[in-house]
Residue, then its C-alpha position, 0 to 999 in steps of 0.5 A: x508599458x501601455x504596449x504591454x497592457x494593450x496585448x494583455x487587454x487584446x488576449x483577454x479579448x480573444x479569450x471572451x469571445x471565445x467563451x462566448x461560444x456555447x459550444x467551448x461553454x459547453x465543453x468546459x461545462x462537461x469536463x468540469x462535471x466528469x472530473x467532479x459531480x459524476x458518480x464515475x467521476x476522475x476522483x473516485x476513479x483515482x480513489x478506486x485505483x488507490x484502493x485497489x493497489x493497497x488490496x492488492x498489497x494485501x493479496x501478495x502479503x497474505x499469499x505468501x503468510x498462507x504459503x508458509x502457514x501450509x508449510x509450517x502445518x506440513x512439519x507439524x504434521x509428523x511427530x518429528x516435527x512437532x518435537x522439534x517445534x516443541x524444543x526451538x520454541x517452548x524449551x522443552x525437553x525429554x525426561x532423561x536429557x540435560x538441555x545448556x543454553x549457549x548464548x553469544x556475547x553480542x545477545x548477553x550485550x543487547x540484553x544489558x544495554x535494555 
């Protein structure tokens, strides 16, 4: 047991005089100062790469809403595809047509349990 404490006693020793070279003082002394208090600090970096990731995200999600937005307006474009649009969508039809509407029995199902 006493052996034990003499070899803690001696590591803190050495660890001591170490410290007490102003040179390791100094150095503990940077990082300690660039990994908090600097403006280009190790945190704010990791904020700034967080940020830029979910930015990016961003990018992907609107590039590919704007791809389909380009395609939807170039079928609305012909007077086909606004009368298809107009029947999928809103249910319309022309004067002189009778539209059914089949549904399938799973949706009839869904509709019931709500």
């Amino acid at each position: 047991m006493i052996n034990s404490s003499s070899k803690k006693n001696k590591k803190l020793l050495v660890l001591l005089k170490s410290l007490k070279n102003i040179y390791v003082l100094v150095f503990i002394a940077f990082i300690i100062w660039m990994t908090i208090f600097d403006t280009n600090s190790w945190m704010i970096h990791s904020e700034l790469n967080k940020d830029i990731k979910t930015l990016n995200s961003k990018i992907k999600f609107y590039s590919t809403e704007i791809a389909k937005d380009r395609k939807e307006i170039k079928t609305l474009s012909s007077d086909d595809g606004i009368e298809k649009y107009a029947r999928e969508h809103h249910k319309m039809k022309k004067d002189n047509e009778v539209i059914y509407l089949i549904e399938d029995q799973d949706s009839l199902n869904f509709l019931n349990n709500e």
